[in-house]
N, C-alpha and C positions, 0 to 999 in steps of 0.2 A: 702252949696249946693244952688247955683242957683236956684229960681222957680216959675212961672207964673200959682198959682192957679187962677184956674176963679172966674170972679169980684162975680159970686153969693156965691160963696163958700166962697170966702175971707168978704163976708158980715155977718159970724156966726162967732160963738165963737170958734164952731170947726174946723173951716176952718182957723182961727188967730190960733191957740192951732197949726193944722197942720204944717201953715206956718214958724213958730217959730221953731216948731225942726226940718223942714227940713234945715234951714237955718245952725242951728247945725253941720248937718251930713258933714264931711270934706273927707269921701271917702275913709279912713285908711282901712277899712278892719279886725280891729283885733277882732271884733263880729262875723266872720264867723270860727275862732279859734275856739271859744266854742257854737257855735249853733248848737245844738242834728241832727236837722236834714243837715244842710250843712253836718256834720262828717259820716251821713248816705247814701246819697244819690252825693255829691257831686258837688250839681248843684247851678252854684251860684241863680239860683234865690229860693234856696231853704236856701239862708243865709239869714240875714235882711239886708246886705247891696242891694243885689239882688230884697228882698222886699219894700222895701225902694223907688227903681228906679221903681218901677211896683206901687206903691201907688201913689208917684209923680207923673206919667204919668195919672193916672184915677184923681187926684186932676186938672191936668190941661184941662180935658175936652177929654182927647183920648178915644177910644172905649174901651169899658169893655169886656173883653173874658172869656170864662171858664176857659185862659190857668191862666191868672191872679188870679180868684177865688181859683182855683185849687192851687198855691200858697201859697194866703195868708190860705188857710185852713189849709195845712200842716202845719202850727206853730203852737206851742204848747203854745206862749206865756208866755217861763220859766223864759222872764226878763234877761238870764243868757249877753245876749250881754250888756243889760245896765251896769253890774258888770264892764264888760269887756271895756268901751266907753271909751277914754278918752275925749271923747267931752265933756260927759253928756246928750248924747241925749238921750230921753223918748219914747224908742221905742215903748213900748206895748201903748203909748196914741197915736202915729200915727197910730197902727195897728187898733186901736179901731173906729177911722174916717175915715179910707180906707174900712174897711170892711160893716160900716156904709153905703158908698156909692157905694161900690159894690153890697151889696144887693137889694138897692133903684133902681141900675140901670140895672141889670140883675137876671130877678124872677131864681130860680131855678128850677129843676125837679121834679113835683109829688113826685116822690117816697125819694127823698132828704127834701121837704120841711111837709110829714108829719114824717118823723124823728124825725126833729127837734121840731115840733109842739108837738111830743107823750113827749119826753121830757121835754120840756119846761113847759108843763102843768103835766106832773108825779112826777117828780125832785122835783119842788120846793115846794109841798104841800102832809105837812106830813098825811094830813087823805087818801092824794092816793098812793101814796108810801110805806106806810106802811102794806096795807095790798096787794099792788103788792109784794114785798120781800118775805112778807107769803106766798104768791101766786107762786113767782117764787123759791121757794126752793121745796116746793112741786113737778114743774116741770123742775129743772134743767136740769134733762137729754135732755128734748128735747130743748133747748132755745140755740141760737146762741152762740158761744164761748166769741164774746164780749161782751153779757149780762149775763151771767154765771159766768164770773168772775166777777162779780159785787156782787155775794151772797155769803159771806162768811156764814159759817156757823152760827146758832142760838147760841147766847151767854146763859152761861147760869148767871140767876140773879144777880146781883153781887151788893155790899152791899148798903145801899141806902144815899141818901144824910144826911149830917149832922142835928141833930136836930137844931131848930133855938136859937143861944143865943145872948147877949147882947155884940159884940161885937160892937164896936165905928166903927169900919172904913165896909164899906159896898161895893162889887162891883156886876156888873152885868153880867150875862155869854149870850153870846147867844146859844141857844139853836139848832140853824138853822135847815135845813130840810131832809137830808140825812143819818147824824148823826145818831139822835137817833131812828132809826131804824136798823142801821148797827153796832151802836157800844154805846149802851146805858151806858156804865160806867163811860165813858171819862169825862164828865162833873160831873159827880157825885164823881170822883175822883180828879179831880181839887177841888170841895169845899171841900171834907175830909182832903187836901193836907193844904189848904188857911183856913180853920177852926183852925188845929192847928198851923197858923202862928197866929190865932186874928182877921180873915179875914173873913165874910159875904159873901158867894158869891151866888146868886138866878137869875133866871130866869124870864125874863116877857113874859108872855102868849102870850100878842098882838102880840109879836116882830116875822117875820119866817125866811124863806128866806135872807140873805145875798145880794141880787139884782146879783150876779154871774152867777148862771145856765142863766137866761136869756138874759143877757147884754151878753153875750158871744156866746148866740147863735143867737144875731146880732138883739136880739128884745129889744133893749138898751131899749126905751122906758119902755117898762113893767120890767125891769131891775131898772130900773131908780124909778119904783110906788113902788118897793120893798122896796127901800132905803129910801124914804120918808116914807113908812108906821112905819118900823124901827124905823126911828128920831122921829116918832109921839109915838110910844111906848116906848120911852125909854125917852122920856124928861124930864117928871113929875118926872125921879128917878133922871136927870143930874140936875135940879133946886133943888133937893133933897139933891144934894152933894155927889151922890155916885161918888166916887173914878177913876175908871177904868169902861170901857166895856170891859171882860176878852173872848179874839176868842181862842177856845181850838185847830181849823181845821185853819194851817196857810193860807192856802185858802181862807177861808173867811175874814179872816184877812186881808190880802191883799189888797180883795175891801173894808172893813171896813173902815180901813185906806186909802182908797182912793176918800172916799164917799165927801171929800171936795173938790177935781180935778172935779170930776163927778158932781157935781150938782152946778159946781161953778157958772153957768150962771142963775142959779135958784134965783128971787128975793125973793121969800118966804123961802125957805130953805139953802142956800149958809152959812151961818154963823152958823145957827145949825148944818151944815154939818160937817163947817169944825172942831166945836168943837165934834163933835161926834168922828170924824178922830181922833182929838188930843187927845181923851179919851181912845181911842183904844190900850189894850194890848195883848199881847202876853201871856200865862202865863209861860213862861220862863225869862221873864222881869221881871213878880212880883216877882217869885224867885230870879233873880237874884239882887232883892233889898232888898230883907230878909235875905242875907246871913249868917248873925250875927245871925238870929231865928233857920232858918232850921238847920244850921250847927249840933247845938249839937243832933235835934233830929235825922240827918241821923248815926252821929261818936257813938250815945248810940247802936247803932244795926250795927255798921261798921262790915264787913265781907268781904272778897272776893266773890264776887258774880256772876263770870265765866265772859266769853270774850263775848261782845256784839257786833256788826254792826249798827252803826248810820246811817240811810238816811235823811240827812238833805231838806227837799223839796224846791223846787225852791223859790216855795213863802213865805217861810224862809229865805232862803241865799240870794236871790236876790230882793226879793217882799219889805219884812218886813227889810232887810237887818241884819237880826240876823244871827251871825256864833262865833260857838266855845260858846254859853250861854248853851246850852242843855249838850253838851257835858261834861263842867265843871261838873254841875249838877251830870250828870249820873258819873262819875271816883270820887266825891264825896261820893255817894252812894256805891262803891266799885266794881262798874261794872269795866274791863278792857275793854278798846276800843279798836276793831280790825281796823286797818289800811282801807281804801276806799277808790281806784285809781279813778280819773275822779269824784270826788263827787261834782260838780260844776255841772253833766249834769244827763238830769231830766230823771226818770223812766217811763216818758210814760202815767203817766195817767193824768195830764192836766184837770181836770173837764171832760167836756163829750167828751173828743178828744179819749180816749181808746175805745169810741164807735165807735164816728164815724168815726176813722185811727185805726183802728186795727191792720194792720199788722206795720205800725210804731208803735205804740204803744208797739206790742209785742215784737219787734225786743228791741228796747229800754227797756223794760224793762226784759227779756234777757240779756243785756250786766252788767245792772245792777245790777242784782241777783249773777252775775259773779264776778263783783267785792264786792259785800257785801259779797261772801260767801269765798272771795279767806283767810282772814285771820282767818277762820276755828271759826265762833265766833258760842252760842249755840243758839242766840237769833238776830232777827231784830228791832229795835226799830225807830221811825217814831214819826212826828208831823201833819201830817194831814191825813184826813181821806181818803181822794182818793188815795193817795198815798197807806196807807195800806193797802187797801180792793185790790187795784192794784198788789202790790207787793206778798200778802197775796196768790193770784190766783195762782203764779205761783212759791212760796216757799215752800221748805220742812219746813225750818224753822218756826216758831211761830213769826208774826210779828205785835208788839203791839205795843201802844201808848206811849210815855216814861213817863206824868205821871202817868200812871195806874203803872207802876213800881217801882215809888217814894211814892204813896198811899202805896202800900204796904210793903215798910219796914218801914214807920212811923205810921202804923196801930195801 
């Protein structure tokens, strides 16, 4: 694609980064195939190739409108069109420099910008969040519909992490910030899981926030302090020799793994980063490199274990680019897989987009609940936490983590 970003913009890194995949983009079209909201709404500017021409256009200096903003907010950012490119173009990093300077150049509405601001500042920091959850389970009944489905019920205790032993190989979990407050086990279930592979896995206090919640509510900057603070906690353990940084919420993982894109301009941090990136697992990965460990301990308690529904999340299949790992896993463990039409498109909740798109949000994840439930499975299984607390709201079904499910037959 042809394009005349202006000389100030073409003077950053993000303006080069822009220029670069715009140049990619050759007009094909087959990204509006699988983009959640094009298949909803039908409007092309509500595709990426549609968004695409509406970024270009603010990158070369044209006026910036609501109708634009209004756009690029609608994406969910599910990556799915990248799967789908055959160019290779990176779209969610042009969305990230579009959005960047749509905000720079058209403030928003009061009532829009302390949204984001209650957010921004609740989300990422577990001592306020956690006792808002408390707070809002308490007053469910009366809290808006798209903060309410935000409160899954109180878990109750569940077993606690491994005692500490001498195994050799050592990894790090992030702990992040939404998490364990919504779903305290997940991570404690991952080290029970990696304990009896031989596996160390702990948490550093320093470390919070992912740099997510904020970079995506377009305050990249304080996005951006996240990910540094991160790399400053977690370095003393990488010169250490630990192994892996283990993201349990494929969401986070996402930017984790993407924290060497994001701070590539950074002269202090850029090489930590990008090794931070390269350390960054999945723990579907790990398993799927222990195969030869886990195997006998799942086949010693093999059982049929009833028909389950996988939602693979975006920033799974398309983010991380992991597909068919979890899966194995779970038919391993003696789950049966029930069949899931469209499982390429996202459920809707997007990090804070099921706030602030609601009714996309619910429509989408509607369609979704439809197809996990069409092959009559008893159970919904999921890899990141938005995702479940999303899907959670508006299942009959029980939809849980899939290693809290592998923790417990190797118990």
């Amino acid at each position: 694609m042809d394009t005349k970003i202006t000389d100030e913009l073409r003077a950053t890194h993000a303006g080069q980064v822009a220029e670069e995949i715009l140049r990619k983009c050759v007009h094909c079209g087959f990204c509006t195939a699988t983009c959640p909201t094009y298949q909803l709404l039908g409007d092309e500017l509500d595709g990426p190739r549609g968004r695409i021409y509406l970024i270009k256009q603010v990158l070369e200096g044209k006026a910036v409108t609501e109708k634009t903003r209004t756009h690029l907010d609608r994406c969910l950012t599910c990556r799915s069109c990248e799967t789908t490119c055959p160019s290779g173009v990176k779209y969610s990093h042009l969305l990230d420099v579009g959005r960047a300077v749509v905000e720079q150049k058209l403030p928003r509405r009061l009532s829009d910008r302390l949204t984001r601001i209650l957010l921004k500042t609740v989300l990422p920091n577990p001592a306020l969040f956690s006792p808002a959850v408390a707070l809002g389970r308490l007053m469910k009944p009366l809290l808006p519909s798209s903060l309410a489905d935000k409160l899954p019920p109180a878990q109750a205790a569940g077993r606690p992490w491994p005692k500490p032993r001498a195994h050799q190989r050592r990894m790090l979990a992030l702990a992040g910030c939404v998490q364990p407050a919504l779903a305290p086990n997940i991570n404690a279930a991952t080290a029970r899981v990696l304990d009896r592979l031989g596996i160390e896995l702990f948490e550093e206090g320093k470390a919070g926030c992912c740099g997510a919640v904020r970079f995506h509510l377009n305050d990249q900057e304080a996005g951006k302090a996240d990910m540094r603070r991160n790399i400053d906690a977690w370095w003393p353990h990488v010169e250490a020799g630990v192994e892996a940084i283990v993201v349990t919420a494929s969401g986070c993982g996402v930017q984790v793994r993407d924290y060497g894109h994001l701070l590539g301009d950074d002269a202090v941090y850029a090489e930590k980063a990008a090794k931070i990136s390269a350390l960054c697992r999945d723990p579907s990965e790990i398993l799927a490199g222990e195969k030869s460990a886990l195997l006998p301990l799942l086949a010693d308690r093999s059982q049929q274990r009833g028909k389950l529904a996988f939602h693979s999340p975006c920033t799974l299949q398309h983010g991380l680019k992991i597909r068919g790992v979890i899966e194995e896993v779970l038919s391993m463990a003696g789950y049966e897989l029930a069949p899931v039409a469209d499982s390429h498109l996202c459920c809707g909740s997007a990090g804070t987009y099921s706030v602030l798109q609601p009714e996309l949000a619910g429509r989408l994840r509607e369609n979704k609940l439809m197809a996990l439930n069409a092959g009559a499975p008893a159970m919904v299984a999921t890899a990141n936490i938005g995702c479940l607390t999303h899907l959670q709201a508006g299942s009959v079904l029980p939809v849980r983590h899939w290693i809290e499910l592998i923790d417990e037959i190797i118990e």
